[in-house]
C-alpha positions in Angstrom: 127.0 163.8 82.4 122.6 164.7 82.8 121.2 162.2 84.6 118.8 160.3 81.9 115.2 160.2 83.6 114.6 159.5 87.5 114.4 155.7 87.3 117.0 155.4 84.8 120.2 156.9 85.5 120.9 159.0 89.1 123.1 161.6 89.6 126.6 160.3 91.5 129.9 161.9 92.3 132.2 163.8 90.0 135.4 161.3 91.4 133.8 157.9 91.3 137.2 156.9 92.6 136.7 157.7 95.4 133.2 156.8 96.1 132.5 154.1 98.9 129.5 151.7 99.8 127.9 152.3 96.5 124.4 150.4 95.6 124.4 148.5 93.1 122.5 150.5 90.8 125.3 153.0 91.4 128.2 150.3 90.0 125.5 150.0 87.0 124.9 153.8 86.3 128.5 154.2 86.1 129.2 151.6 83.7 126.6 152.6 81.4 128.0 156.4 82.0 131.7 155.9 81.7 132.7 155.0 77.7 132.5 158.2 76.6 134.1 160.0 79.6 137.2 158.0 79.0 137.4 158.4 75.5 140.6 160.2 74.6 142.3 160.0 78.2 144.3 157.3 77.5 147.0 156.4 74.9 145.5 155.0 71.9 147.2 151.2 72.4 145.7 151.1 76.2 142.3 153.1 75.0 141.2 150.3 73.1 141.7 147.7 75.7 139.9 149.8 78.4 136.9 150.5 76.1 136.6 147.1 74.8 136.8 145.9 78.5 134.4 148.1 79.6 131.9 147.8 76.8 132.0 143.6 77.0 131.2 144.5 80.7 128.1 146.7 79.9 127.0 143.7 77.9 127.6 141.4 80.0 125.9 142.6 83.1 123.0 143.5 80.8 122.2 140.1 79.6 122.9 138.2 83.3 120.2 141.1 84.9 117.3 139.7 82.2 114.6 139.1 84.0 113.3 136.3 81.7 116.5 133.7 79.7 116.1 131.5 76.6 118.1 128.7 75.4 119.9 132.1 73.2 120.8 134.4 75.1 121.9 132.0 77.6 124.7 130.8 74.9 125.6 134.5 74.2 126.2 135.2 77.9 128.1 132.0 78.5 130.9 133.1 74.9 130.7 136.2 76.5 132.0 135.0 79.7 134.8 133.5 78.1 135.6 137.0 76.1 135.1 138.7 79.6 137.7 136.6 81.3 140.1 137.4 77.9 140.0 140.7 78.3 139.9 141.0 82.2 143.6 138.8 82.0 144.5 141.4 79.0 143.8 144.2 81.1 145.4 143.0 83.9 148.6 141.6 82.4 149.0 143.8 79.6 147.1 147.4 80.7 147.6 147.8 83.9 151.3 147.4 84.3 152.2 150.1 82.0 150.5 152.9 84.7 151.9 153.6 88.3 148.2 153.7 90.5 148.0 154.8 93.8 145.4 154.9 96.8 143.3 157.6 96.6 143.5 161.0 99.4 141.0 159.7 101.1 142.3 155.9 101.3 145.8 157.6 102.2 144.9 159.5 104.6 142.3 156.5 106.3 145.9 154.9 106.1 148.1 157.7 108.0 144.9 157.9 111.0 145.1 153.9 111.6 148.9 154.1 111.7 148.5 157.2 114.0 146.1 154.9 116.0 148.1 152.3 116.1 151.5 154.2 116.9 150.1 155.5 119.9 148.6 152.5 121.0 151.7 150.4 120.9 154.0 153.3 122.6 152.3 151.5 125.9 153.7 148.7 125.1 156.9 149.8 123.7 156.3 147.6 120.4 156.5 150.6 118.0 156.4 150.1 114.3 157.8 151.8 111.4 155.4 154.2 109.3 155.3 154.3 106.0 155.4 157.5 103.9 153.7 158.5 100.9 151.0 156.8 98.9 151.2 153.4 98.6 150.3 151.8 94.9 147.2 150.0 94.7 147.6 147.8 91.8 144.3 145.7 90.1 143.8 142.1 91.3 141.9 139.4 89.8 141.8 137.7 92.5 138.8 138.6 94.2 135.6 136.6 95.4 133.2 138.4 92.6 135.6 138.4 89.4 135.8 134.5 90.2 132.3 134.1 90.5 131.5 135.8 87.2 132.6 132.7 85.7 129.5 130.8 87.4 126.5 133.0 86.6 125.7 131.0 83.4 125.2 127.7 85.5 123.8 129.7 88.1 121.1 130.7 85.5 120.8 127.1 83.8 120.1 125.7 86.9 118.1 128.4 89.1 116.7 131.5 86.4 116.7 134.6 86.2 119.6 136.2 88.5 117.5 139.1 89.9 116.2 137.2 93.0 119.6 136.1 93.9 121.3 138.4 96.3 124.2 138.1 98.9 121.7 139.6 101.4 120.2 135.8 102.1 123.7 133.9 102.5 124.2 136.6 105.2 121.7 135.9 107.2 122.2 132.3 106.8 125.5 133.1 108.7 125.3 133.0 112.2 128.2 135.8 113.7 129.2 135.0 116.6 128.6 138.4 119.0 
């Protein structure tokens, strides 16, 4: 796809697959890009649930980025929330166990270097493990820190505002690491 202005959509990689450390304006871009790309790649059953997935996610982060909340659109955000949730479970229980995924080239071969690491590192010490072969299959996971906080944006924005001066950035420098 053309990138859509300067300040509006950038130019990213052709495999977004297998793109790493991504802004978050990149996680955006994409969203907003990838409806009609996948139209027509899948079969027509699984289709709908990925489009409908990805278009209540569009929504979704469009209306938690406002800048400025009313008693309205907070309601809309909070029932879509809930359909969120819906179709990430439907997605996850229904879509995504009828495909075989796998780890990308580049995580496989990441993979077969730390195991090579590793190998040769414990053949000092005569504890040497088995390798694996081939890809491993990388299946999707709900249960990750930022699908469960989804659920809490909504309160977050009752109690606090507008989302867009709330970043992970300040709870890490809260944290003290030790050095």
């Amino acid at each position: 796809l053309k990138t859509f202005g300067r300040d509006t959509i950038r130019r990213f990689a052709h495999n977004v697959s297998e793109l790493s450390r991504m802004a978050a304006r990149d996680y955006e871009d994409i969203l907003l890009c990838i409806i009609p790309c996948l139209e027509g790649l899948l079969p027509d059953a699984h289709e709908k649930s990925v489009l409908d997935l990805l278009y209540i996610a569009t929504y979704w982060h469009s209306l938690a980025k406002l800048r400025m909340h009313t008693s309205s659109t907070v309601k809309i955000l909070n029932d879509l929330t809930t359909e969120l949730g819906k179709a990430l479970r439907h997605f996850a229980d229904i879509t995504c166990s009828n495909f075989c995924t796998v780890e990308t080239d580049k995580e496989y071969q990441a993979r077969k270097r730390a195991e090579a690491k590793r190998t040769t590192s414990t053949k000092d010490t005569g504890n040497n493990t088995m390798q694996t072969s081939g890809k491993r299959t990388k299946g999707f996971s709900l249960r990750t820190i930022k699908l469960h906080f989804l659920g809490d944006a909504v309160d977050a924005i009752r109690r606090y505002g507008s989302l867009e001066h709330i970043s992970t950035k300040t709870v890490r420098d809260l944290i003290q690491i030790p050095t």
